[in-house]
N, C-alpha and C positions, 0 to 999 in steps of 0.2 A: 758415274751415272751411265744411262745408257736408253739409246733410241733403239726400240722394237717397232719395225714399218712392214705390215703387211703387204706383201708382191717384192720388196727390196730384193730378195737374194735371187729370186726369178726373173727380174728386170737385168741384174747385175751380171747375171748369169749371160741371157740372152746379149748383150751390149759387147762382152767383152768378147763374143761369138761374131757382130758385125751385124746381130739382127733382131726381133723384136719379139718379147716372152706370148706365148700362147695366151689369148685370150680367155681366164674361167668361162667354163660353161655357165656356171649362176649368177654373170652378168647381163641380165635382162636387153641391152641396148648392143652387146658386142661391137663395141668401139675399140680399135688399138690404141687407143689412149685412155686418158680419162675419161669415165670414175672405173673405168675395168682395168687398168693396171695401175701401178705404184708410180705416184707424180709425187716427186723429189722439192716439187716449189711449195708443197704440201708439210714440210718437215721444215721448221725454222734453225734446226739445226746442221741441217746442211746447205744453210747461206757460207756457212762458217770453213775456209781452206783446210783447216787443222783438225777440222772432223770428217770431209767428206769421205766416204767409203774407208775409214777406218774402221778396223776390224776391232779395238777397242773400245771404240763408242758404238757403231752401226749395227745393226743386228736386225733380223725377220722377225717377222712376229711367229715362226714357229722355236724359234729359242728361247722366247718366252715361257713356250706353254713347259719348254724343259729345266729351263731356270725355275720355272716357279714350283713345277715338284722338286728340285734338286733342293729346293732352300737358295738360292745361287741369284736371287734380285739383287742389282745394287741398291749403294742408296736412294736413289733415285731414278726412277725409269717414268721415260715418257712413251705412250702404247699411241698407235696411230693404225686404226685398220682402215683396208682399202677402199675407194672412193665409196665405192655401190653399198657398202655396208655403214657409211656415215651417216645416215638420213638425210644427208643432204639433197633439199628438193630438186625436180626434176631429173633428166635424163632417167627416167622410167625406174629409179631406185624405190624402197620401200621400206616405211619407218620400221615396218615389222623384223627387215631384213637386219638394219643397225640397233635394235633390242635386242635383239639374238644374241647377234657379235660382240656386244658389251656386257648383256647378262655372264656370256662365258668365259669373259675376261675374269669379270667381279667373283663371281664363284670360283673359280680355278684359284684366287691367290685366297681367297676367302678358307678353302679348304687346303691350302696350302701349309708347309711348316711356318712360314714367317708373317702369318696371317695378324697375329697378337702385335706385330712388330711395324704393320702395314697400315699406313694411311692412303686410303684411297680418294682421289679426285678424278669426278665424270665433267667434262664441259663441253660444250660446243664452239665451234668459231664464228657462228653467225644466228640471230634470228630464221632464218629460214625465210623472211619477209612477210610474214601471218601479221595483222595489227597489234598493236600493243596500247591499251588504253593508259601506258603510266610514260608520264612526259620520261625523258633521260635527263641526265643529268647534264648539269653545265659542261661548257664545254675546256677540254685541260686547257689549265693555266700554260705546265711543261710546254704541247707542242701545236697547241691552236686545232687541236683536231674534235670536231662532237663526239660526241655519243649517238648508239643507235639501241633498237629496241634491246628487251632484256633477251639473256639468254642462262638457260638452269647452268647452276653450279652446285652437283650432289659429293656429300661428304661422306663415304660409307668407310664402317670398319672401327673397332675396337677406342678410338680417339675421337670419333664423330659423336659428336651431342645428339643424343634417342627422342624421335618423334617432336625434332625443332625445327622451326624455318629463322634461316636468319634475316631482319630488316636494315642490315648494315649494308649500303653501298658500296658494293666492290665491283673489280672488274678483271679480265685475266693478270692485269699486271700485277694483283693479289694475291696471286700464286706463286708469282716470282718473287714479290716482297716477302711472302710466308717462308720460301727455298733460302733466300738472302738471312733472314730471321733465324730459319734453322741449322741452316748451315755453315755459317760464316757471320754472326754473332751481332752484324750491324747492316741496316740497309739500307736503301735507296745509294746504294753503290755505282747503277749505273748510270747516276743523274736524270733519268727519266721520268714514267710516270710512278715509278717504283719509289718516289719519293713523297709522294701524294696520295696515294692510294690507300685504300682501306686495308689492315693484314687477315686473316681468315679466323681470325678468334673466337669469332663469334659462332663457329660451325664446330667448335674442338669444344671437346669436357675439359675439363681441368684436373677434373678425378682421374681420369685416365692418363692425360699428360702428362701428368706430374709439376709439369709447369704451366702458370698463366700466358696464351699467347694471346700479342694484343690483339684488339678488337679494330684499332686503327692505325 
């Protein structure tokens, strides 16, 4: 697999220098930190000792845009661009700015050689805190913790079920049960919510799969 982190290699750069990556000009708020440079607390992957600044897992989001011409994704990549482009409210960002920056994600693998090969998942990590008129769901059994408002989870690409919405409760840990499902044959392996959660089946064709992935 492999994490592609917009600002990573210019943060990593500047660090290992004794000082701090230049600021993008088309961050609106010009802050040396967050959301105009790369926040590592941002990447759940780099909680992890045995990944962090590994040159085998770690990677900028500009080796992406060269991976994805080369054909050269692994199986699994997780894309993360920098703050200002997340839509995440406030700090003077702009949902227009993170449309942009994920339209050219989705297009670049879309027009890609391994496009046919590519299932793609867009999600967010928060509501944004806009009201949400549909109560959440109960709260996990696993680890006592609620739910909070919804937030989209888009399926695009060759395996995504054409002009569906799915009414199946899921939730990010759905992603990870779907990765567990796909790639290691059995799940809720990490004893968590990954053992309770809905699997994303509901969002996949089956024609295209080849195989039925569940729906729970």
């Amino acid at each position: 697999f492999g994490v592609y982190a917009e600002g990573y290699e210019a943060m990593a750069t500047a660090v290992a220098g004794g000082s701090c990556p230049p600021i993008p000009a088309e961050c609106g708020v010009k802050l040396p930190f967050y959301p105009c440079l790369y926040d590592p607390s941002d990447i759940a992957f780099a909680y992890y000792p045995s990944l962090v600044d590994n040159p085998l897992y770690m990677h900028d989001l500009k080796s992406f845009s060269s991976d994805v011409t080369a054909g050269k994704l692994p199986a699994f990549s997780f894309v993360k661009t920098i703050g200002y482009k997340t839509e995440h409210p406030g700090y003077g960002t702009k949902i227009s700015t993170g449309m942009g920056a994920t339209q050219a994600i989705v297009e670049a693998i879309l027009a890609g050689p391994q496009a046919n090969d590519t299932l793609i998942l867009i999600t967010w990590d928060e509501g944004g805190g806009y009201f949400d008129h549909v109560p959440p769901p109960p709260t996990s059994s696993i680890d006592g913790k609620p739910y909070g408002t919804r937030v989209p989870l888009l399926a695009v690409g060759r395996f995504a079920r054409k002009n569906a919405v799915s009414h199946v409760v899921m939730e990010h840990s759905s992603i990870v049960k779907f990765l567990e499902h796909n790639f290691l044959g059995a799940t809720g392996q990490l004893g968590g919510r990954d053992t309770e959660v809905a699997n994303i089946g509901s969002l996949l064709d089956p024609t295209q799969t080849g195989i039925a992935v569940p729906e729970n």
